[in-house]
C-alpha positions in Angstrom: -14.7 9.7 9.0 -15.4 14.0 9.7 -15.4 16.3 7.2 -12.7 19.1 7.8 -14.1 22.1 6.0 -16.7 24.0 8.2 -16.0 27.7 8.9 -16.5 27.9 13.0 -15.0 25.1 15.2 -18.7 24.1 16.8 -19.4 23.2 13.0 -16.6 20.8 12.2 -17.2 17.1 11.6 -19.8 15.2 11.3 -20.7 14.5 15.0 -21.4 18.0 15.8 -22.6 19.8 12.8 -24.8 22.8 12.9 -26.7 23.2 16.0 -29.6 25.8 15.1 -32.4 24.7 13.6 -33.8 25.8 10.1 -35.8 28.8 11.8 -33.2 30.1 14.1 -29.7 29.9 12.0 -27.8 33.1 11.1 -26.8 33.1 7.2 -23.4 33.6 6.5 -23.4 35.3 3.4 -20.6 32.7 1.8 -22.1 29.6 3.2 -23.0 26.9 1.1 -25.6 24.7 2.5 -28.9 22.8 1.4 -30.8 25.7 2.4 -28.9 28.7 0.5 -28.8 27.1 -2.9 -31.7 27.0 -5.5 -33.3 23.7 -7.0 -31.6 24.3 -10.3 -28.3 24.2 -8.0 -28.7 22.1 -6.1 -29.9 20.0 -9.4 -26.4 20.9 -11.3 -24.4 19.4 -7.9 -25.9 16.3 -7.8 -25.7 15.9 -11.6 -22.1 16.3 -11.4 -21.9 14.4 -8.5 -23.4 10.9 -10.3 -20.9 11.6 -13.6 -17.7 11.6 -11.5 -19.2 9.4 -9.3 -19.8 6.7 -12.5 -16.2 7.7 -13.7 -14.7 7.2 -10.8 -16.3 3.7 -9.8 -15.6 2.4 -13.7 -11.4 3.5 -13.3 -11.6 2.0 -9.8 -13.4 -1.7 -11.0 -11.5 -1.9 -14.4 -7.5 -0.6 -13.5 -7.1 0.3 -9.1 -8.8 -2.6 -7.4 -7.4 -5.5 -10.3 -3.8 -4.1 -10.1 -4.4 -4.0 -6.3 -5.3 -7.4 -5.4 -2.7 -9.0 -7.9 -0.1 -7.2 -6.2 -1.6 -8.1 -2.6 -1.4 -12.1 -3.7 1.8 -11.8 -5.0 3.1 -10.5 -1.3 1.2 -13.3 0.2 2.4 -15.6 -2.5 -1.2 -16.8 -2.5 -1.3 -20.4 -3.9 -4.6 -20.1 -6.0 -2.8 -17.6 -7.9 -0.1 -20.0 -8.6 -2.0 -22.8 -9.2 -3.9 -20.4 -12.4 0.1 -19.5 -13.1 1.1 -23.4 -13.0 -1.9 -25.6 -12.9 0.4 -28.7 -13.9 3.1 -28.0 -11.6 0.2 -27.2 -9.0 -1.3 -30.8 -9.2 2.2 -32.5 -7.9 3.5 -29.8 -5.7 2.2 -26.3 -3.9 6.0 -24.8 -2.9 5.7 -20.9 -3.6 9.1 -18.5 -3.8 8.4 -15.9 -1.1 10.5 -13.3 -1.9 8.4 -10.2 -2.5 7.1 -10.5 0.9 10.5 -11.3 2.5 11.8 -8.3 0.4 9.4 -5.9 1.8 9.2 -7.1 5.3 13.0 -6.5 4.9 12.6 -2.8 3.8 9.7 -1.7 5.8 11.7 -1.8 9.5 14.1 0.3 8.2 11.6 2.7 6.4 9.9 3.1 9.6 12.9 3.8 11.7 13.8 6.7 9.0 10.6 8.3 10.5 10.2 7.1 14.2 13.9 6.6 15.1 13.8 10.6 15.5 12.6 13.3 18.2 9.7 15.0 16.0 8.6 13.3 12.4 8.7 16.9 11.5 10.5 19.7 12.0 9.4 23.3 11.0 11.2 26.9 11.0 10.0 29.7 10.6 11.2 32.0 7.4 12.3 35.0 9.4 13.8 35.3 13.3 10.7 37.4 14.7 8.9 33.7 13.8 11.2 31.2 15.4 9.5 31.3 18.7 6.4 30.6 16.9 7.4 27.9 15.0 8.8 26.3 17.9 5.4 26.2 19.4 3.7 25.3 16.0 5.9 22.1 15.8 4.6 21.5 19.5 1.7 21.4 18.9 2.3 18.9 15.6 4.3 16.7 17.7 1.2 16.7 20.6 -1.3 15.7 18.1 0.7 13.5 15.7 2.0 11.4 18.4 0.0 11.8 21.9 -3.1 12.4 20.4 -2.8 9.7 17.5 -0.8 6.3 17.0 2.1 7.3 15.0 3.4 4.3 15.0 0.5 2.5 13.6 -0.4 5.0 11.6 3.0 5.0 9.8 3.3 1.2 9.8 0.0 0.5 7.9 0.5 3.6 5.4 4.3 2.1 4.7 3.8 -1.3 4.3 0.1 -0.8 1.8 2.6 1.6 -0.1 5.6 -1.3 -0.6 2.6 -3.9 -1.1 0.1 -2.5 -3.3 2.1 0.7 -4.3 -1.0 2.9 -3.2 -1.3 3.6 0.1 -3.9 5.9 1.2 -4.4 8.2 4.3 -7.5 10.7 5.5 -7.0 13.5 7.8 -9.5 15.4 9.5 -10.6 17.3 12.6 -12.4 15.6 15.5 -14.3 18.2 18.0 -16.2 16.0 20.4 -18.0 18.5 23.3 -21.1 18.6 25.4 -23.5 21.2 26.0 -25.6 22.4 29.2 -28.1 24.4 28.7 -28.8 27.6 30.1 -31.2 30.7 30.6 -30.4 34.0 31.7 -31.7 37.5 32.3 -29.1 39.9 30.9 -28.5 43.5 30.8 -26.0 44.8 28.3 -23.2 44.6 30.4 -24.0 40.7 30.9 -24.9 40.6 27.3 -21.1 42.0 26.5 -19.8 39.1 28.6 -21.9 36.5 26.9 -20.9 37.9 23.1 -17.3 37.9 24.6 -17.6 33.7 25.7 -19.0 32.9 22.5 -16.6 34.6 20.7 -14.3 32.6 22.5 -15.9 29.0 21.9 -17.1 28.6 25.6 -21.0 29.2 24.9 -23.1 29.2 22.0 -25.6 31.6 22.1 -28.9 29.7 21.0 -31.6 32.6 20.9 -32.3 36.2 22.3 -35.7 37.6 23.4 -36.3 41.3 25.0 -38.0 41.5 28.7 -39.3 45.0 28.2 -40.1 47.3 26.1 -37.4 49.5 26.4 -35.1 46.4 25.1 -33.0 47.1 28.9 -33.1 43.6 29.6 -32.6 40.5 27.1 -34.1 37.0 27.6 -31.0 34.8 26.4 -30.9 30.8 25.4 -26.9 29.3 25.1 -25.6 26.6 25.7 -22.6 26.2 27.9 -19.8 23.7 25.7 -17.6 21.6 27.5 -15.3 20.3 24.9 -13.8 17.0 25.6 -11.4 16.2 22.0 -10.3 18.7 19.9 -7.8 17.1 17.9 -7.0 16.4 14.0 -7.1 12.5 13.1 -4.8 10.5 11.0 -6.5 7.6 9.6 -5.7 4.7 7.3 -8.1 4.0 4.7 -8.6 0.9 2.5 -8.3 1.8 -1.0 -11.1 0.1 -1.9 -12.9 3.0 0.2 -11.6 6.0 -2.4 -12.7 7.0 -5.1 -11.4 9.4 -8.0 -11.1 10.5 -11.6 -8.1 10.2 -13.4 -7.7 13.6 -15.4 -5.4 15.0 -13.3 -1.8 14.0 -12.1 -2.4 15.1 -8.8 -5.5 14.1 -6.7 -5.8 17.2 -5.0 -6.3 18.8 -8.4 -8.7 16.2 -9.8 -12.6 16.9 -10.2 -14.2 14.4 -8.2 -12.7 12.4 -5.2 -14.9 10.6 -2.7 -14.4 8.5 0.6 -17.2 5.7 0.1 -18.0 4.4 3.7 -20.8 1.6 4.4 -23.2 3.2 6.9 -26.0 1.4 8.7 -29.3 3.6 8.6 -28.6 3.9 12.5 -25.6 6.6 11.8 -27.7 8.4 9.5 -30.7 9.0 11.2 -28.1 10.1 14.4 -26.2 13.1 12.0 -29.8 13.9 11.1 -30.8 14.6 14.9 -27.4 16.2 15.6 -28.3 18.6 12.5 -25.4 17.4 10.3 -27.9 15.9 7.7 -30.5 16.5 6.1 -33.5 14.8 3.8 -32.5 11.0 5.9 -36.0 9.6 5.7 -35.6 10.6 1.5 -32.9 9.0 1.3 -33.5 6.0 3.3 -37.0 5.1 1.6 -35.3 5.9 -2.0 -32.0 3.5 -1.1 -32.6 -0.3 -1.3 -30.2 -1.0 1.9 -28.3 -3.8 0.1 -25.2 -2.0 -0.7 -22.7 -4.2 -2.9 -19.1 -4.9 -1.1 -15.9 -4.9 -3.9 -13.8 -7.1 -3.9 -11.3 -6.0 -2.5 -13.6 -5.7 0.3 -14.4 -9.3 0.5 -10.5 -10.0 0.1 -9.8 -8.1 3.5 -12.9 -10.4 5.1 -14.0 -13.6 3.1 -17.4 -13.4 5.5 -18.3 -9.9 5.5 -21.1 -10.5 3.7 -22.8 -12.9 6.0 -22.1 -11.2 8.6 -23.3 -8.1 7.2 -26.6 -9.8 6.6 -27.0 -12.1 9.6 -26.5 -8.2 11.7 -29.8 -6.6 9.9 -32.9 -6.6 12.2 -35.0 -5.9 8.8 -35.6 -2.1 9.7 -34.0 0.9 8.3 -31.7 1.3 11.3 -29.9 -1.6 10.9 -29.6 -1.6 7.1 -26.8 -0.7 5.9 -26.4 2.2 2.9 -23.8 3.5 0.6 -22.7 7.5 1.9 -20.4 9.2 -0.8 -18.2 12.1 1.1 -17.4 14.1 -2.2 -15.1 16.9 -2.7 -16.1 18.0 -6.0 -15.1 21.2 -8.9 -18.5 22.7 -9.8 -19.9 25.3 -11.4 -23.3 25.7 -9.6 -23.6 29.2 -10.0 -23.0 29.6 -13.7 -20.2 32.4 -12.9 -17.1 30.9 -15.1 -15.5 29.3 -12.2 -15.3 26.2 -10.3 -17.0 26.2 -6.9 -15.0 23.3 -4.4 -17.8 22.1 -2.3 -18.0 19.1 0.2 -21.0 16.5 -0.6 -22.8 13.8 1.1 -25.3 11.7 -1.0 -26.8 8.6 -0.4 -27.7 7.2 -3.3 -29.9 10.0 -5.5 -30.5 12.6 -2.3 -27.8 15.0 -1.2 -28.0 14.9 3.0 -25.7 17.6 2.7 -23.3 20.6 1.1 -21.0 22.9 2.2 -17.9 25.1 0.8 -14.4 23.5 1.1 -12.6 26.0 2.6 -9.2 24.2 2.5 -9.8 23.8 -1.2 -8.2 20.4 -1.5 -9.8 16.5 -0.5 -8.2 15.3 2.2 -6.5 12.3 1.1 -3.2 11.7 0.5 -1.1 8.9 -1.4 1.9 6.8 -1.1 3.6 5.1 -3.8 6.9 4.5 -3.4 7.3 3.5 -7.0 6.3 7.1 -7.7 4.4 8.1 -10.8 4.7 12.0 -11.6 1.8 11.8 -14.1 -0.5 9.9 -12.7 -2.1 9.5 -9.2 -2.1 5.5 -9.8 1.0 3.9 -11.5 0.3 1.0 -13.2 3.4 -0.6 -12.0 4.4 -1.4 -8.4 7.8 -2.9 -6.7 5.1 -6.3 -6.9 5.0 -5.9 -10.8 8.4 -5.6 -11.5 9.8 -8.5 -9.2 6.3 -11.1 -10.0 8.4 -12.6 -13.0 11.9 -13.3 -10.9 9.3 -15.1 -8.0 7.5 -16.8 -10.7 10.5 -18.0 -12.1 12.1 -19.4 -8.8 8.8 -20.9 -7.9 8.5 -22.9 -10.8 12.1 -23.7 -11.0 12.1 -24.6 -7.4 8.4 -26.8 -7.9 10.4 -28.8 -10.7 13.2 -29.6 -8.7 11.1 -30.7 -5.7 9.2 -32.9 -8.0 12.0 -34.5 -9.6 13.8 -35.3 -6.1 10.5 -36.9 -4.7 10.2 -39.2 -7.9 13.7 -40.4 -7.1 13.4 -40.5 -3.8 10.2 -42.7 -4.4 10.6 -43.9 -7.9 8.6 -46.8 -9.7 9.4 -49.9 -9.4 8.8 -52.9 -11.7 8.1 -56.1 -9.6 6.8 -60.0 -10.6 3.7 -60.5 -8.4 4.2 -64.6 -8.8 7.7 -64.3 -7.5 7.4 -61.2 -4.4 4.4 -61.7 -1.6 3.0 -58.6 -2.5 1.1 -57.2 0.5 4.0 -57.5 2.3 6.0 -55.5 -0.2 3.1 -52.8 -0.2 2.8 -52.8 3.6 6.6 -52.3 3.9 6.8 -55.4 5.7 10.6 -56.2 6.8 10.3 -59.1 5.5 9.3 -59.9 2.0 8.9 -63.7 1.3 9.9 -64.8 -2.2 8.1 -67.9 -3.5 9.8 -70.8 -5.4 13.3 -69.7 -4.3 13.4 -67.1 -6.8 16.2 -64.5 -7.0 14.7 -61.9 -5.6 17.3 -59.7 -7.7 15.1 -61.0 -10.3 11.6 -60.5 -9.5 12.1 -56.3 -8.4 13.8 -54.1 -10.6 14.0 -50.0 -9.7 13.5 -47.2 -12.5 16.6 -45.4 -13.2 17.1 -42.4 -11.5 16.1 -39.1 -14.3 18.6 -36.5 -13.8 18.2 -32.9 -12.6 19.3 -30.6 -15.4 22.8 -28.8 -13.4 21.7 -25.1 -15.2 18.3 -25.6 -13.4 20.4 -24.1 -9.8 22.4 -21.8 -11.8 19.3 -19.8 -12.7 18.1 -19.7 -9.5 21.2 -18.4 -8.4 20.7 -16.1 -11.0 17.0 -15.4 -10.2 18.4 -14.5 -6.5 21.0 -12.5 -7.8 18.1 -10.1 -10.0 16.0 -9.6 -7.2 18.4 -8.2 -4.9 20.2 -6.3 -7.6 16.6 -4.9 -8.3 15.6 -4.2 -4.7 18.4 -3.2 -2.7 17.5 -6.4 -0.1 20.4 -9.0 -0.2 21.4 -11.6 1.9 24.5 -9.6 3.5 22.4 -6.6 4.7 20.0 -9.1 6.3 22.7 -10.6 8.0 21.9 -13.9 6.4 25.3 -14.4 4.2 28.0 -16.2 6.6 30.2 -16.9 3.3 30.9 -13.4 2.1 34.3 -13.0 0.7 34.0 -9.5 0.9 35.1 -8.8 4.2 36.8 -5.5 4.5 35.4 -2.8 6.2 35.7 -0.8 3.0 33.3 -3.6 1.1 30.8 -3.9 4.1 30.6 -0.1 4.0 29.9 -0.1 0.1 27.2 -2.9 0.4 25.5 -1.5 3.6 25.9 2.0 1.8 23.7 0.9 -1.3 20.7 -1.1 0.6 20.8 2.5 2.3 20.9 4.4 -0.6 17.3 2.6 -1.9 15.5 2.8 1.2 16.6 6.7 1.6 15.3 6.9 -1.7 12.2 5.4 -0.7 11.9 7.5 2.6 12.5 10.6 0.5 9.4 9.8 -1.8 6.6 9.5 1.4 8.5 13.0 2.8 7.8 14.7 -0.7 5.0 13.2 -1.6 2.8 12.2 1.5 4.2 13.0 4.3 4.8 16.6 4.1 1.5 17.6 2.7 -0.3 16.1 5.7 2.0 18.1 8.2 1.1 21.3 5.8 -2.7 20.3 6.1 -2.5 19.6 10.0 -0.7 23.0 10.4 -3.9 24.3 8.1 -6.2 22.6 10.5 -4.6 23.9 13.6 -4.3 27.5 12.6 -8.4 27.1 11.9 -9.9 24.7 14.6 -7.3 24.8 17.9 -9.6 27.0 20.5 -7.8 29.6 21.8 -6.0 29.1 24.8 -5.8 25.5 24.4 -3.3 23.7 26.7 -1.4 21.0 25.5 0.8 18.8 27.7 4.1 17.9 26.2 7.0 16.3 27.9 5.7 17.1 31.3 4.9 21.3 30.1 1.8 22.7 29.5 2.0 24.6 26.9 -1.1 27.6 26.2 -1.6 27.8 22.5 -2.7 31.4 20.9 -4.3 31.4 17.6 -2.4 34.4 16.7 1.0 32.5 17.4 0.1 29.8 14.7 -0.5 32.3 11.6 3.2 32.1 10.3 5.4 32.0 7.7 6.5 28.4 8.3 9.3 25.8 6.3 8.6 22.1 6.7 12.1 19.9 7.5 11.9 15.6 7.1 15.0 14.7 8.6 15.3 11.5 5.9 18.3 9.0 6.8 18.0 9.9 10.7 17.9 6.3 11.4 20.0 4.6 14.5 23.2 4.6 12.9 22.8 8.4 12.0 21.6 9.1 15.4 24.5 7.4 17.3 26.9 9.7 15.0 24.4 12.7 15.8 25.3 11.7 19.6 29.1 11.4 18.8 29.1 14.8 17.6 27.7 16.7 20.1 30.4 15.2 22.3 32.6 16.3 20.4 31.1 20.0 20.6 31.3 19.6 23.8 34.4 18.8 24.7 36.2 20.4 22.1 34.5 22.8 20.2 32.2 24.9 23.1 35.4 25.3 25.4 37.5 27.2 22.8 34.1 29.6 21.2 33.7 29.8 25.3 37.5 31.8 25.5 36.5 34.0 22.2 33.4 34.9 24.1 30.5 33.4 21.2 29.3 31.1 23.6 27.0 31.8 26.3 25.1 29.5 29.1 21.7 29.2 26.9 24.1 28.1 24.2 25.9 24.8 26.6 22.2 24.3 28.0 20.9 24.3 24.4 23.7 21.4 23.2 23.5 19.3 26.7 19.6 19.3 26.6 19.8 18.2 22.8 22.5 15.4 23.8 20.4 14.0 26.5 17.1 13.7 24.7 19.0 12.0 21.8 20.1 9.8 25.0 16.7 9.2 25.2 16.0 11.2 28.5 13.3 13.2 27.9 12.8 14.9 31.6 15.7 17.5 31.3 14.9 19.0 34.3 16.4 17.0 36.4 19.4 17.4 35.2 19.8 20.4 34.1 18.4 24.0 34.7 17.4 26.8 32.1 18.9 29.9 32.2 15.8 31.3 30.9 14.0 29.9 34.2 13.7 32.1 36.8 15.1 29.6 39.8 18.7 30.1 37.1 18.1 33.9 37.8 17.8 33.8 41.2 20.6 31.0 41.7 22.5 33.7 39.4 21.4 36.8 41.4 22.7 34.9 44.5 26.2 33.9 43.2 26.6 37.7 41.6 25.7 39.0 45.6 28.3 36.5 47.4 30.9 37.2 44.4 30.8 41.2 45.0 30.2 40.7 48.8 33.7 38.5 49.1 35.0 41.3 46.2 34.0 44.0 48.5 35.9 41.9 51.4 39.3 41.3 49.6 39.3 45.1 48.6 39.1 46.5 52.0 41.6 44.0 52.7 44.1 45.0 50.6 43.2 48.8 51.4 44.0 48.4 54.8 47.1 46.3 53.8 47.8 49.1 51.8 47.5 52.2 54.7 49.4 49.9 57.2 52.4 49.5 54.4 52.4 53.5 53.3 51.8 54.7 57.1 54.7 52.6 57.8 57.2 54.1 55.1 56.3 57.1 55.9 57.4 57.1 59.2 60.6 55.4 58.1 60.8 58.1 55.9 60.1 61.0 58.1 62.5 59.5 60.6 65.7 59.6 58.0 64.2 62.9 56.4 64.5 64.5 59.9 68.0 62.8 60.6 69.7 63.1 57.6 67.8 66.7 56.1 70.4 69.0 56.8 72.7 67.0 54.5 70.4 66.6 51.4 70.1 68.9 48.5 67.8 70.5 47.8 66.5 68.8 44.6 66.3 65.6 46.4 64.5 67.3 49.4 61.7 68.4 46.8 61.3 64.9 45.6 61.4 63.4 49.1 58.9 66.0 50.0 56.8 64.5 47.3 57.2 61.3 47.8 55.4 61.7 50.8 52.3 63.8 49.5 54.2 67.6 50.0 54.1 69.3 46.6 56.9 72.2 46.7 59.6 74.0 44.6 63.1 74.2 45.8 63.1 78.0 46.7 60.5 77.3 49.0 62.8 74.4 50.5 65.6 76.6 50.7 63.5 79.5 52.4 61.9 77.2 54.9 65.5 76.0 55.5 66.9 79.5 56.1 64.0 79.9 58.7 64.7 76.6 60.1 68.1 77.8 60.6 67.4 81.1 62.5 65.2 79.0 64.4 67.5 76.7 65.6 70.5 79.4 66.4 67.7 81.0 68.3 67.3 77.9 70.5 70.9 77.5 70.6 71.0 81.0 71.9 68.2 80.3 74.3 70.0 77.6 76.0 73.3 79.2 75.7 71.6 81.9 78.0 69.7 79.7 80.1 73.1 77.6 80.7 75.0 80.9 81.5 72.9 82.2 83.8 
């Protein structure tokens, strides 16, 4: 029920407000308040507040809430309605056709699975590479808030089915900042004072005032509060149509002049936002106000006793009264400078409590029709409109035929009262006596049976036939048809294919028209209103959020059609990848390990396992580094082993042939040329040429006729 549109985070919503009083507040120089603008524009707001206030209420009583009901009591196939439709078939039998509520109640499970069968109801890219990372986190966050923070399910529930129902679904969202404060004192210098400018600037005090000690201004006297924020989230709520109001001019509500969320308040709440400093001029408004504010009736059609009860709650005083607040986001001139000023408005009846600058620019409400209207923001005819004739029709085809079986199953009967004992042929008596021994053939005589006209079930048939033609819902994709001749696999495909086909369509109209401009606002809200630093807990992470990671480039993907069936395939696939596809970009070297963690994580969460970790372990995490560090030491260390190994291996071999070598060398030399003693010489690390071989061989020669001499000599002697 907060506004959205204040400037700092400490001002946003009604249940904060601003927290100075009138004395002490700094001016922004663009703020728009009570106390910036004049009488004569503050005059001009509220005039143009009560015109679009009068147009809208007059659109909304004459064509919405009419077109609204009608369409809610043909769902309900509400029997006063038929009995206005039929008041002679009403008077022998009540039997209504159901089949715009079984219809819808058919569609909306498998609209909501579109949405909720998937990991994220969003998911957003960024428009360059540097922004991925970012809009990783930015999609986080949206997932935190959407569905921790809020009921998604609910939410999406109530907004589908009052869209298939009444064709005008409506939904507010906002940001909720719930904190509390401490107050403190302190004697500051200017380093201290540079540490309190430097928590306020980061949301964790708000400095209140600032007085100096002495006269040399050295020391500074300072008031703040310390805030301890307990909620600081963005809120998706449902709201009754009966609460919103709007003018017509434009297609698009965001772009029409006045739209308003009308809330019953009880003087209580007022008279709170006034001590909180959200409101101002209360005890104006309340004495001006009569208290006795007028429920619609669609109001009274969601709560038959909400009057009474209404009443039977007053106490009498002003507290417990209860008052008509108008939130209005209107287009107005104020300051006469050619252009439209957007500003936010509460009024209670003639008094404004407050204004201030929409700094989004747009109301935030947003609408669902799935019978989508692209020129007007309420379409005169809804899925109830089109298929009321074909439930009419069956109704009073069906009534007739009712009728006409219970008149011959209990048809008049023409009877001679001196003949037939009468009480006991009223009682249903078993026995009937018959006086005078009269046939008794003779004295009772039935009415001939009146025919049912054979065309009457062939329309039906035909009525059937027209609805599910027109919506999509037919007895074989409920699973109701156990007589279908159409049996192949290639006719259950083409029949499942086209209920599909119209609830895709369907789910494709909220994406586009609802669903992705309340991701776009949230994403608005977040990049305004999340404190920095903020931690958010998703899937067992905390995740620290920085404002400046949120300011992106961003695209917005609704994965439409991701249903079970699509998901089982999505599962089938990435088995395939994985035991096909990876193993062969593994061998051409494109594949890497963040690339098989990457597909295995994906496969398990569509598994539904949503703790990874225990399965598997990031290579971005440093325990994969150090696991990888390890493994890269023991490979080189056992490397390292099988080299020296081999080396020695290696040594033992060569020192081996080279003795075998030098053994023949010496025993055979004399006989070898001398090319082959070169290459021998070689082979065994001795670079030469053959005139040195031949000259070491001459000296070798001397040399051994010298010791041939010697022991010639030694021998003689």
């Amino acid at each position: 029920m907060d506004d959205i549109t204040q400037e700092a985070p400490q001002s946003v919503g009604l249940n904060t407000g601003i927290q100075e009083t009138d004395s002490e507040r700094q001016i922004e120089p663009d703020e728009v308040s009570l106390d910036t603008l004049s009488k004569e524009e503050k005059d001009k707001i509220l005039r143009a507040f009560k015109q679009g206030k009068d147009v809208a209420n007059n659109y909304y009583k004459t064509e919405v809430e009419p077109k609204i009901i009608k369409r809610m009591e043909l769902y309900k196939a509400d029997k006063n309605l038929y009995k206005k439709k039929f008041p002679a078939l009403s008077e022998l039998n009540n039997w209504v056709s159901k089949d715009i509520k079984t219809t819808v109640d058919w569609i909306l499970p498998n609209l909501i699975e579109v949405f909720n069968g998937t990991e994220s109801p969003v998911e957003i890219q960024g428009q360059s590479i540097e922004d991925d990372d970012n809009a990783k986190l930015l999609q986080q966050l949206i997932d935190y808030f959407v569905t921790k923070k809020n009921n998604f399910f609910t939410f999406l529930y109530t907004f589908a089915k009052d869209g298939l129902v009444t064709n005008f679904a409506v939904a507010k969202v906002y940001w909720n900042r719930e904190e509390e404060r401490q107050p403190m004192q302190v004697m500051a210098d200017a380093r201290t004072m540079q540490i309190l400018l430097l928590e306020q600037e980061n949301g964790r005090i708000e400095i209140k005032n600032i007085k100096p000690v002495d006269a040399a201004g050295d020391y500074l006297l300072v008031d703040f509060d310390i805030i301890h924020v307990k909620s600081n989230t963005p809120i998706l709520e449902n709201m009754n149509p009966s609460e919103l109001r709007f003018t017509h001019e434009e297609r698009d509500i965001h772009d029409a002049k006045f739209v308003a969320h009308r809330k019953i308040v009880r003087g209580d709440y007022l008279k709170r936002k006034e001590l909180e400093h959200v409101y101002q001029n209360v005890d104006e408004a309340l004495e001006k106000a009569e208290g006795k504010p007028s429920y619609t009736t669609l109001d009274i059609k969601h709560d038959k006793r909400i009057e009474d009860v209404s009443n039977k709650l007053s106490d009498g005083d002003t507290a417990s009264k209860e008052y008509e607040l108008y939130e209005a986001y209107l287009k107005v001139d104020y300051n006469n400078d050619g252009v439209y000023e957007k500003i936010i408005v509460h009024v209670v009846g003639d008094t404004l409590l407050k204004v201030q600058k929409n700094t989004f620019e747009i109301p935030p409400f947003f609408v669902f029709s799935p019978e989508y209207e692209p020129y007007a923001v309420f379409n005169e005819e809804g899925f109830a409109d089109a298929w009321e004739q074909l439930q009419d029709l069956k109704t009073a085809l069906v009534r007739q035929i009712v009728i006409n079986t219970a008149k011959n199953n209990r048809g008049q009967k023409f009877v001679n009262d001196s003949v037939v004992d009468m009480d006991a042929l009223m009682d249903g008596d078993e026995y009937v006596p018959i006086r005078d021994g009269k046939n008794p053939a003779e004295a009772v005589m039935f009415s001939p049976p009146i025919p049912t006209d054979p065309s009457a079930m062939t329309l039906i048939q035909y009525v059937q036939n027209e609805l599910e033609s027109q919506s999509g819902s037919t007895r074989y994709n409920q699973g109701l048809d156990s007589k279908s001749l159409n049996m192949t696999a290639t006719g259950i495909s083409a029949i499942m294919g086209a209920a599909d086909k119209k609830i895709k369509l369907i789910a494709r109209i909220l994406a586009e028209t609802a669903w992705i401009p309340i991701i776009k606002f949230l994403v608005l809200l977040c990049q305004k209103f999340v404190d920095d630093g903020q931690v958010i807990r998703l899937l067992n992470q905390n995740i620290v959020v920085r404002r400046d990671q949120l300011n992106i480039d961003y695209d917005l993907v609704v994965n439409v059609g991701q249903g079970a069936g699509t998901k089982e395939a999505g599962i089938q696939y990435k088995l395939m990848m994985i035991q096909q596809l990876y193993p062969v970009l593994q061998n051409v070297g494109i594949v890497t390990p963040q690339s098989w963690y990457s597909i295995v994580k994906d496969l398990l969460e569509d598994l539904g396992i949503r703790t990874t970790t225990k399965y598997l372990l990031d290579p971005n995490s440093p325990e994969f580094q150090q696991m990888q560090a390890q493994q890269q030491q023991a490979a080189q260390m056992e490397q390292q082993k099988q080299e020296a190994l081999v080396q020695a291996q290696l040594q033992l071999k060569e020192k081996d042939i080279n003795t075998k070598l030098a053994t023949n060398l010496s025993a055979k030399w004399n006989e070898l040329p001398v090319d082959a003693k070169v290459q021998a010489l070689a082979a065994i690390g001795i670079q030469t040429t053959p005139d040195s071989v031949a000259a070491n061989d001459s000296v070798l020669r001397d040399f051994q006729l010298e010791q041939a001499r010697a022991r010639s000599w030694g021998y003689n002697r």
